[in-house]
MINU-291371 format. One record per residue (C-alpha): residue number from 1; chain; x, y, z. Coordinates in nm, 4 decimals, decimal comma, always signed. Example, Ala and Ser with C-alpha at 12.3 -4.5 7.8 and 13.67 -1.06 7.14 Angstrom:
2
rec k=1 | c=A | east=+1,2300 | north=-0,4500 | up=+0,7800
rec k=2 | c=A | east=+1,3670 | north=-0,1060 | up=+0,7140
//
This chain:
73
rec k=1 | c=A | east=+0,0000 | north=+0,0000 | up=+0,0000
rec k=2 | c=A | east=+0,1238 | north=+0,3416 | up=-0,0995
rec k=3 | c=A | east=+0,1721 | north=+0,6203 | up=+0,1758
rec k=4 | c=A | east=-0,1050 | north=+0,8135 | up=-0,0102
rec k=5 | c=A | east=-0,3317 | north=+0,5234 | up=-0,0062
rec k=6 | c=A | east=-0,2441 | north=+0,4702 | up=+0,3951
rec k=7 | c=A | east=-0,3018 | north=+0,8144 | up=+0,4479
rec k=8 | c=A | east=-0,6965 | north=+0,8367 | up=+0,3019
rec k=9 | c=A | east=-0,7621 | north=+0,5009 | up=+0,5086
rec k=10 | c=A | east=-0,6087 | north=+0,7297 | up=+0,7865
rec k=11 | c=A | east=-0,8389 | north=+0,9903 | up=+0,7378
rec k=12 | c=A | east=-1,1693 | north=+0,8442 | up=+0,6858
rec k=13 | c=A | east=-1,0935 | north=+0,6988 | up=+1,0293
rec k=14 | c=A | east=-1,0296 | north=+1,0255 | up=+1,2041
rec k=15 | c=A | east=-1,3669 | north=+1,1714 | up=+1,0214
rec k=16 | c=A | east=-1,5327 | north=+0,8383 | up=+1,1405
rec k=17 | c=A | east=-1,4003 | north=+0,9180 | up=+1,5112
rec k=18 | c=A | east=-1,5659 | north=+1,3216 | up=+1,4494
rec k=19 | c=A | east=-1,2358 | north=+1,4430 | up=+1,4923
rec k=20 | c=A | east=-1,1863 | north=+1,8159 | up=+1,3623
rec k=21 | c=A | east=-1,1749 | north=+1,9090 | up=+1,0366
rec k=22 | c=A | east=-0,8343 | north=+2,0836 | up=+1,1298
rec k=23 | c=A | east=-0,6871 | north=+1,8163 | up=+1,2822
rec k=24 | c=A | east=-0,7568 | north=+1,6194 | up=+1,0029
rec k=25 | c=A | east=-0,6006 | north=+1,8968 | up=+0,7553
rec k=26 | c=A | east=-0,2851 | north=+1,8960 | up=+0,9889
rec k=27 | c=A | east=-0,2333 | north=+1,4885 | up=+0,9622
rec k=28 | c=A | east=-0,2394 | north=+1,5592 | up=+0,5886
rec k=29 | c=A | east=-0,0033 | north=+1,8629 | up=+0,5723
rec k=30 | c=A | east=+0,2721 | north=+1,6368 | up=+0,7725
rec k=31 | c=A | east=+0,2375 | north=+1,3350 | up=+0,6329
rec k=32 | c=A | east=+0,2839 | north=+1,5613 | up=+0,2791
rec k=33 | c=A | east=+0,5872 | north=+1,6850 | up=+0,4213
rec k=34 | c=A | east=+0,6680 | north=+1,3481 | up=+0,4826
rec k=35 | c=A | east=+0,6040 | north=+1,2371 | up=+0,1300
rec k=36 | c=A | east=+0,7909 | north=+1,5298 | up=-0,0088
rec k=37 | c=A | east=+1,1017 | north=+1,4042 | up=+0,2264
rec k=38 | c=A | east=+1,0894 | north=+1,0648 | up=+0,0474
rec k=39 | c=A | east=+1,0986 | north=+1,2183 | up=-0,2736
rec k=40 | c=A | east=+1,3622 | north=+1,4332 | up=-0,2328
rec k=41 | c=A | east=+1,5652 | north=+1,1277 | up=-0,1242
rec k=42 | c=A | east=+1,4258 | north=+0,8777 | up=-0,4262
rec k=43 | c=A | east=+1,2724 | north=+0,6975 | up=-0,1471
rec k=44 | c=A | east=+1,0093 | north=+0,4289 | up=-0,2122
rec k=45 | c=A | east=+0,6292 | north=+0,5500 | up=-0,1023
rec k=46 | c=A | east=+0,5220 | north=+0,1842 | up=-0,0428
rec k=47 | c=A | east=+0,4914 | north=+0,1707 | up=+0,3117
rec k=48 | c=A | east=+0,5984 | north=-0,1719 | up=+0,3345
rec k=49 | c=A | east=+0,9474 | north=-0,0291 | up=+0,2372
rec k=50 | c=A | east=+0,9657 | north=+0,2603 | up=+0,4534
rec k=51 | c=A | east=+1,1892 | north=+0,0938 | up=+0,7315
rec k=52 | c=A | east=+1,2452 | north=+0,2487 | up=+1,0846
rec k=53 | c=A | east=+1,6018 | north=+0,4072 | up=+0,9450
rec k=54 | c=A | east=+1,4434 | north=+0,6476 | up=+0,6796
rec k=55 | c=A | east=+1,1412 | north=+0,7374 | up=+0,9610
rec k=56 | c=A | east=+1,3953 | north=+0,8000 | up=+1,1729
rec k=57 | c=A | east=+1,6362 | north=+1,0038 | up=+0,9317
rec k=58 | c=A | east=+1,3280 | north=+1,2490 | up=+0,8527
rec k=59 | c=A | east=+1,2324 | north=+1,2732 | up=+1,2346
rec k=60 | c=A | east=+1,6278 | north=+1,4374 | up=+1,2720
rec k=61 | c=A | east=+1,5727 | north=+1,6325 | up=+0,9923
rec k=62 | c=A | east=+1,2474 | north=+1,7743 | up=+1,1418
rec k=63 | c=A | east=+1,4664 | north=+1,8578 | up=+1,4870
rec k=64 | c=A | east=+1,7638 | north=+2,0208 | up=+1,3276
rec k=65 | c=A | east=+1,5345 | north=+2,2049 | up=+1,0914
rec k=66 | c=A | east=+1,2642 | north=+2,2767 | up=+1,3599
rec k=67 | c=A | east=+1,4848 | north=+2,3689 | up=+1,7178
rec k=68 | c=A | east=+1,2203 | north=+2,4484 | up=+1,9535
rec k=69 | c=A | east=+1,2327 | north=+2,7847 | up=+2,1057
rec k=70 | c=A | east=+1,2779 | north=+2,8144 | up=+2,4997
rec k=71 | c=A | east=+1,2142 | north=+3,1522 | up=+2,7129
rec k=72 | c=A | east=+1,4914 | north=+3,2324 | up=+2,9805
rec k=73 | c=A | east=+1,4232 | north=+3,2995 | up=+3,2972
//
C-alpha cells in the first residue's frame, strides 16, 4: 500500500471518530511533508518499504530544521 493510499484510510478513520476538520487537515499537511522528504531522497512511497532508518532520518531532519524555542528565565 502506498503512503497516499495509507493516508486516506487514515483519514476516513479520524472523520469516522468526528475528529476536527483541522486536525484532520494537519495529519495531511505532515504526512505531505513526509512524502515530499521521500521524494527528495528517491525513497520508495510503499509503506511496506519505509523501514524504521528512513522514519527516523526524517524525524532528525524535522529537529535540526525545527529547534524548539525556549524563554529564559
Amino acid at each position: 500500500m502506498l503512503l497516499s493510499e495509507l493516508l486516506e484510510d487514515f483519514v476516513l478513520y479520524q472523520r469516522a471518530a468526528n475528529r476536527s476538520p483541522r486536525t484532520i487537515s494537519w495529519y495531511r499537511e505532515y504526512v505531505g511533508r513526509f512524502g515530499t522528504f521521500l521524494n527528495e531522497r528517491k525513497y520508495s512511497h510503499e509503506c511496506g518499504e519505509i523501514s524504521t532508518g528512513v522514519i527516523r532520518e526524517y524525524l532528525i531532519q524535522i529537529q535540526t530544521r525545527h529547534k524548539p524555542h525556549t524563554v529564559s528565565n
